[in-house]
N, C-alpha and C positions, 0 to 999 in steps of 0.2 A: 692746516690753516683754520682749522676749526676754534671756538674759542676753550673750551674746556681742554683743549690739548694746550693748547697756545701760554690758559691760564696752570698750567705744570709742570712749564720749564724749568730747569736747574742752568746754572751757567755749566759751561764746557773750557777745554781747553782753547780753543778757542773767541771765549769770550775776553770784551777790549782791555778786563781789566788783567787777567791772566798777559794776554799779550805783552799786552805794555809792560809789565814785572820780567816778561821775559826777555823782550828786548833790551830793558836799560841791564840785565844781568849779562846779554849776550854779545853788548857793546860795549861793556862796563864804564857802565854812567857811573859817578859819584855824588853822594849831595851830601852837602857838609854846611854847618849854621854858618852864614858867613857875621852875623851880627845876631845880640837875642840881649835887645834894651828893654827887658821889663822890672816891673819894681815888684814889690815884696809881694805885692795882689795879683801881678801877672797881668798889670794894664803894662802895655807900651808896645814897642816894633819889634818885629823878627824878621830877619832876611835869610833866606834858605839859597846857594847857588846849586845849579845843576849843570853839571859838565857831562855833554855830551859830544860826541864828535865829532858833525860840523859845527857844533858854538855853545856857550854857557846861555843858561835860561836863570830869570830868576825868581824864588816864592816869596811874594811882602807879604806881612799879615799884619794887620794894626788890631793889636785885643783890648778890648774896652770896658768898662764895667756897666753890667745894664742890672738894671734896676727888674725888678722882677714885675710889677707894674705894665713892664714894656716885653716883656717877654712872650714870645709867638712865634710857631714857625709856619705861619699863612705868609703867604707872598706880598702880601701889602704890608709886612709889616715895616719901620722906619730904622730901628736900632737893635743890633744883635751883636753877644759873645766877642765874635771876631770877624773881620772882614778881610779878604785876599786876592792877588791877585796872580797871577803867573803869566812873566812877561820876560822879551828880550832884550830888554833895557835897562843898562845895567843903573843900579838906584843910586847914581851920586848926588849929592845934595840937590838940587835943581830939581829931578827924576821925582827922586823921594819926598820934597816937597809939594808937587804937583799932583801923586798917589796916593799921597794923606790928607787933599782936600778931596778927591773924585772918590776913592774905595770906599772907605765907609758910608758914601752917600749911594753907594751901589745904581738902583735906577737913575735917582735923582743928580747923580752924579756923572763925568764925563770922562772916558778913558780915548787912550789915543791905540793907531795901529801897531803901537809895539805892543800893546795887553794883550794877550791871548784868551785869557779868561779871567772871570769875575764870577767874586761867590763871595759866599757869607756861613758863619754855624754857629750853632748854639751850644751850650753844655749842655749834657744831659747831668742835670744840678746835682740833684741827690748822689749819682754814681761818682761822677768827678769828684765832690767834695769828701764821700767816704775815701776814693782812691789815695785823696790827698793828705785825708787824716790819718791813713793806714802809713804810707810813706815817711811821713813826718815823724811815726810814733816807732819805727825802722820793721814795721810789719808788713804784710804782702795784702792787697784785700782780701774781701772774703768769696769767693768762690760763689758763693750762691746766690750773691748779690751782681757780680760779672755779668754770672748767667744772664740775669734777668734783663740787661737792656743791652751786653754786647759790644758796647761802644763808649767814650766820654765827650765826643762831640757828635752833633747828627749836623749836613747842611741842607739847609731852607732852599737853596736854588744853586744853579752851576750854569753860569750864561757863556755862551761862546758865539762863534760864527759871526761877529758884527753887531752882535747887539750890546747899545749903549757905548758906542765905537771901537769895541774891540775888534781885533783883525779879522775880518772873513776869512770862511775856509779857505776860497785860491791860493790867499795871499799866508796862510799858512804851511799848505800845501808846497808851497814854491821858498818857506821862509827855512825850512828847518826838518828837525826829525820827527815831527807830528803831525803828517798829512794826512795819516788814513783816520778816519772817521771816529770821532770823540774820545781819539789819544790824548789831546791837551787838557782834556775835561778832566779824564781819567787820571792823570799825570795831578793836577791841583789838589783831585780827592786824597790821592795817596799821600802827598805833601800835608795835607790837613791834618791826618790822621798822625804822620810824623810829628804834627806841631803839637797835635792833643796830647800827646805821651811826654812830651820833650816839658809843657807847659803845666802841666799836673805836676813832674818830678819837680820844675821850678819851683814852684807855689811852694812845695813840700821841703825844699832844703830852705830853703829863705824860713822859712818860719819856725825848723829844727837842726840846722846844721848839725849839730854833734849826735842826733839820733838817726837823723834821715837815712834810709835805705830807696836803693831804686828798684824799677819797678826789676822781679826777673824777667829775665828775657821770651822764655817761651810764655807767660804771662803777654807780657808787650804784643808780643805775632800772634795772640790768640783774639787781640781788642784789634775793632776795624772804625769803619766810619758809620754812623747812620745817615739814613736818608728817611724823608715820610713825600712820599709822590704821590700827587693826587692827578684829579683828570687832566690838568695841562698837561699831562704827557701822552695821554691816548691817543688824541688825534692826529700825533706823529707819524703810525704806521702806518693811518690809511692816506697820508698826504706825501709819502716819500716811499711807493710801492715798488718802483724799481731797488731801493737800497733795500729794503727791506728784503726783496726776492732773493739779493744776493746773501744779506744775512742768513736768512734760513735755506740757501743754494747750497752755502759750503758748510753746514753744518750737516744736510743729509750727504752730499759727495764725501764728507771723513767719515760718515757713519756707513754708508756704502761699502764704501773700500775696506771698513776692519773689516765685516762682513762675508767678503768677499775671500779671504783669505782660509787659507786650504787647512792648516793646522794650527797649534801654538806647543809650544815648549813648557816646560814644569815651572822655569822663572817668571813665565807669562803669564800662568796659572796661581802661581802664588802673588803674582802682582794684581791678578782680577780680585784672589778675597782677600788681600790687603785692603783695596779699595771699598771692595762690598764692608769688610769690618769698620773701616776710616769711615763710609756715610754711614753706617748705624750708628758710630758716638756720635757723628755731627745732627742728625736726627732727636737723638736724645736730646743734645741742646738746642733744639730750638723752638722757640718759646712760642705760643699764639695765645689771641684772648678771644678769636675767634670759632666757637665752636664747630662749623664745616672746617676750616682749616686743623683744625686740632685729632677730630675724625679722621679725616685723611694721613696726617701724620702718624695717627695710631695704625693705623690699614698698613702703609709705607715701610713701620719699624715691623712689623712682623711680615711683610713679603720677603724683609730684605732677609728675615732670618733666615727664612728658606731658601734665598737664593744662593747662599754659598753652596747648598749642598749639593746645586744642580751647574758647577762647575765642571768647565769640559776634560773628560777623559783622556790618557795617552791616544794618539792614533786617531782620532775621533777627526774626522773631516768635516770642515767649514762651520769649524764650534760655533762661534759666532756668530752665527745665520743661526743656527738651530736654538740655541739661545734665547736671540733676541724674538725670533718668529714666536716660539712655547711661550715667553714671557710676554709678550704683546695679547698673546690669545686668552690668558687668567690673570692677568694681574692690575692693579691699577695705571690710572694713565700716572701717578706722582711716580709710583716704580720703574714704569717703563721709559720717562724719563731720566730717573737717577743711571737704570742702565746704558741708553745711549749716551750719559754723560762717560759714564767710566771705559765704557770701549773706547771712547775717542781718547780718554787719558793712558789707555794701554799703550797705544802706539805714538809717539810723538814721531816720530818718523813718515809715520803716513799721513797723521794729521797735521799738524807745523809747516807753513804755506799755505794754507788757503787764507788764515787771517790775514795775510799782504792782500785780498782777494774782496774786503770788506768796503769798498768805495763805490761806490756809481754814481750817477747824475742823473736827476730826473726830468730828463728831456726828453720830452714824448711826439709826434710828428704825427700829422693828419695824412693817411692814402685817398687823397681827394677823387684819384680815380677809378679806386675799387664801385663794384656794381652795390648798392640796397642788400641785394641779395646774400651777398658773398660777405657785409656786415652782420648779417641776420644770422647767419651759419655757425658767421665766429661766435655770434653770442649766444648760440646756442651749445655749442660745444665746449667753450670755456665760462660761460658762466648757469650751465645748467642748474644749479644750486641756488642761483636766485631767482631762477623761474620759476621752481618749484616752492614759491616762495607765496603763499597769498596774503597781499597787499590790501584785499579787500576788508581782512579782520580788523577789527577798532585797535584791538593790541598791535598788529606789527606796524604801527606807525603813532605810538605813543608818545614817544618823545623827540627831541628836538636838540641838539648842540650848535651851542652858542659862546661867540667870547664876553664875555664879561667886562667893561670897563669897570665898573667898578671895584670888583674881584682882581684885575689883572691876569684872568685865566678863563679856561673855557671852562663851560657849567652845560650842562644838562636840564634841558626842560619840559614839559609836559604840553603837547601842543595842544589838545582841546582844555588845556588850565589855564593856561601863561600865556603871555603875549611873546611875541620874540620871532615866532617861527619864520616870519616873511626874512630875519638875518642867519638864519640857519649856518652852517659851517658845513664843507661839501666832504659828507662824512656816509652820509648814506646809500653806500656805491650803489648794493644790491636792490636796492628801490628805485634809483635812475636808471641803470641798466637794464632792468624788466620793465621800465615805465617805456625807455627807447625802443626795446624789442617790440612791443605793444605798438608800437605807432609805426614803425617799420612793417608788422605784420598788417596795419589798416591801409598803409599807403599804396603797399603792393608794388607794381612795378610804375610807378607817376613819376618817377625819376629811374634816370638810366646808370646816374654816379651815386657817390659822396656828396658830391661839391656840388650837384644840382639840389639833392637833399637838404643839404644844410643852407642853400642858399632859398629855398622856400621855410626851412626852420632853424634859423640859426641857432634858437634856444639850446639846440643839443649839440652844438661845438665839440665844448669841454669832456662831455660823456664819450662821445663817437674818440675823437682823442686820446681819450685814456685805453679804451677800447682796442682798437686799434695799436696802441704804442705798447699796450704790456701783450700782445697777442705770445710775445714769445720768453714771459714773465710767470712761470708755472706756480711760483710762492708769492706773487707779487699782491692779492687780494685775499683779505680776511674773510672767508667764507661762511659770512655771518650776517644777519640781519639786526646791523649796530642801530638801529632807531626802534626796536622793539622793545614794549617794556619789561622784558627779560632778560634783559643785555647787561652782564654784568663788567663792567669796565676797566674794573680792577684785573681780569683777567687779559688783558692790553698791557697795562702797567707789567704784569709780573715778566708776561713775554720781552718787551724789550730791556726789561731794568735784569734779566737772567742775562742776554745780550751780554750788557753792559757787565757784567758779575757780580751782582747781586746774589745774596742768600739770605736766607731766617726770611721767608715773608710771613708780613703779619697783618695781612690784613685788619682792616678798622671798620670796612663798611665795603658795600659793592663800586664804589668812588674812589678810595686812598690806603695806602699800603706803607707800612715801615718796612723797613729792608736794612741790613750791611754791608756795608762794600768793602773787601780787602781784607774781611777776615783770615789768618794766616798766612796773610804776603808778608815776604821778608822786610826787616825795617830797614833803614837808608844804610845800616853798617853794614847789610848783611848778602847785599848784590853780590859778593865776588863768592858768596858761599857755594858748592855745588849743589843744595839742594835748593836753589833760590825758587824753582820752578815748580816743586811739589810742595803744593799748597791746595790741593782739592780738598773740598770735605774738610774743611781744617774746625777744628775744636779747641774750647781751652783745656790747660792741660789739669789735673785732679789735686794738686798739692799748693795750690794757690789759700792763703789766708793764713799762713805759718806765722 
């Protein structure tokens, strides 16, 4: 839980977006256009159904023409690309009237409990428009222009859980087959990505019919979605520690268990440097304008070359352990976790179930009648790492996170610069928790409880709480000093947007990160395929621009 580990996650099998591709393949969901009213430019409606098996779900998209003027993907902005939503209601005239004044107006706009989610994307202009000029002229793009940004739509925001009236989790949770944690999100993005492919080829026969060609298909499963996240999404992990424990609980329990295991087979073997070959080409394509990130990626392509060679032998007992241990001891932390991604992909069997395992709640309970003492133990024991932490240096209490009204997002700020700090945002655990320990350690024994303690300081409620409730939460705290001016934030973002299944990060600044989501997930025809689920490491393919 450190951050330079945190910040060199890969996604796994396990991740939501992997999941979810694997579920709608193991359920055999279908999604089929049920309606796609656009005109020659690609302004109008789309309606996408998805049949799954307790009930059809449905994709609206309203795509609009924006003016480049108006184009931005910060969170305040007013007009974008295309706006969508994914809901259970099915859109007859009335439905659909009432989503075509609220979506496009996104915040400013009002959804009811059947919306599940609300979002919005933009083009990525120059690529879409080459794609589309390629299509029309019945050529493939060009390969090297793919590369370069990955995707033909990025979106600006993915709202769920209640916000702007869409249905809370519970009521998700209880509605359908998207309970566990940011499947519905997931489920929109993948839709998105269906529309951008579906909406380019539009564009492109409308304007050539007798030339037009589509895109090919391993082409298609090789383009994903983008995303650019910035700091609204870091202070998620440190405000939802129990979910978060569990994320990173059952990603080392699958890592564990390959591990654990006594031998492997020559299939098993040739399925490791399959994998090790499949992330070297996915390596090679991905792109950064970040030179540490781009370092790193050079380090990563040449670990990984070595690593095939140090494939486990006939006979060889508990490969896998021995392995991952050598490879942990010389190599980068970017390698070492591309390794713990592809062991958990060796075994679907041992890992497949624990993502049913990614939910929790974070509700956390005071032992009001534990002793001073026996809190002071705990924090010493479980948060040793912020003791050793001094607080007294002018840097490790540099900065300050705060939300922004007028940003609409949280900011970072410089506490002896800017003003802000008395609204702080309760981000900086390891600074509270060694501030509590400190006054526990002054108070000594002047209270006999908890609840006598807090009831002469109540200030530290919340701290003693958290404290207390994650005591048996071993991932559950960032083991970092997030208010120091060192803190680089982005390494937040990569950790849960890997989660989430995220790849290619490209970082932009120590604050915000481009990323793709669903690169080589199967497309909406191709659920019933058997290899719907291998999609790790995916790359485009080489004969693209013909």
């Amino acid at each position: 839980m450190r951050l330079a580990r945190m910040g060199s996650f890969h996604p796994t099998r396990l991740s939501f977006a992997r999941a979810l591709t694997r579920r709608m393949a193991r359920e055999g969901w279908t999604v089929c256009r049920h309606r796609f009213d656009l005109d020659d430019t690609g302004t109008g409606t789309a309606i996408y159904r998805v049949a799954t098996p307790p009930q059809a779900l449905w994709f609206v998209v309203f795509a609009d023409h924006l003016d480049p003027a108006d184009r931005t993907d910060r969170v305040i902005a007013e007009k974008w690309d295309a706006t969508f939503t994914l809901t259970e209601a099915e859109p007859e005239p009335e439905t659909l009237d009432r989503l075509a004044i609220a979506v496009p107006r996104q915040e400013a706009g009002r959804c009811s409990e059947h919306e599940l989610v609300l979002s919005r994307a933009n083009k990525s202009v120059r690529l879409f428009d080459h794609v589309v000029d390629r299509l029309a002229a019945g050529r493939q793009p060009d390969r090297h222009r793919l590369l370069e940004v990955g995707y033909l739509v990025r979106t600006t925001a993915v709202y769920g859980n209640g916000k702007f009236g869409v249905a809370d989790l519970d009521r998700v949770r209880q509605a359908g087959p998207l309970g566990l944690p940011f499947q519905a999100e997931m489920l929109c993005v993948y839709l998105a990505r269906q529309f951008s492919l579906d909406w380019a080829e539009h564009i492109a026969r409308r304007r050539a019919p007798a030339t037009f060609r589509p895109l090919d298909h391993d082409v298609a499963r090789g383009l994903g979605v983008g995303n650019a996240t910035g700091l609204g999404m870091a202070p998620f992990l440190a405000g939802h520690p129990k979910l978060i424990c569990r994320w990173i609980g059952m990603r080392e329990a699958a890592l564990a268990r390959v591990r654990e295991i006594e031998r492997c087979d020559q299939a098993v073997r040739e399925r490791f440097v399959e994998l090790v070959n499949r992330a070297r080409a996915h390596v090679d394509q991905w792109p950064t304008s970040d030179a540490r990130q781009a370092g790193r990626i050079a380090t990563l392509a040449h670990e990984l070359d070595q690593l095939v060679s140090r494939a486990p032998g006939p006979g060889e007992v508990r490969p896998w352990d021995r392995l991952f241990t050598g490879t942990s001891a010389c190599a980068s932390l970017e390698t070492q976790e591309v390794l713990a991604s592809i062991l958990i992909e060796l075994y679907p069997e041992v890992s497949d179930g624990f993502d049913e395992e990614a939910g929790s709640r974070e509700e956390m309970t005071l032992e009001p009648g534990a002793s001073p003492k026996t809190l002071r133990t705990l924090i010493e024991d479980r948060y040793g790492w912020a003791l050793d932490i001094d607080f007294s240096a002018p840097d490790a209490t540099a900065l300050f996170w705060y939300f922004s009204q007028e940003k609409s997002e949280p900011r970072i700020g410089h506490r002896n610069e800017e003003p802000g700090a008395d609204r702080e945002m309760l981000v900086a655990v390891a600074r509270d928790v060694a501030a509590l320990h400190r006054v526990l350690v002054e108070t000594g024994d002047a209270h006999t409880t908890v609840a006598d303690f807090l009831l002469a300081r109540p200030e530290w409620r919340g701290v003693v709480r958290r404290v207390q409730g994650l005591a048996s939460c071993p991932y559950a705290e960032i083991r970092e000093n997030l208010v120091d001016r060192g803190c680089r934030p982005v390494d937040l973002l990569r950790c849960k947007l890997a989660i989430l299944g995220a790849t290619r990060f490209d970082p932009k600044s120590d604050l915000w990160t481009r990323v793709t989501l669903f690169q080589g997930a199967p497309l909406a025809g191709e659920l019933d395929r058997g290899d719907a689920d291998d999609w790790a490491f995916a790359s485009l393919p080489g004969h693209a621009g013909a």
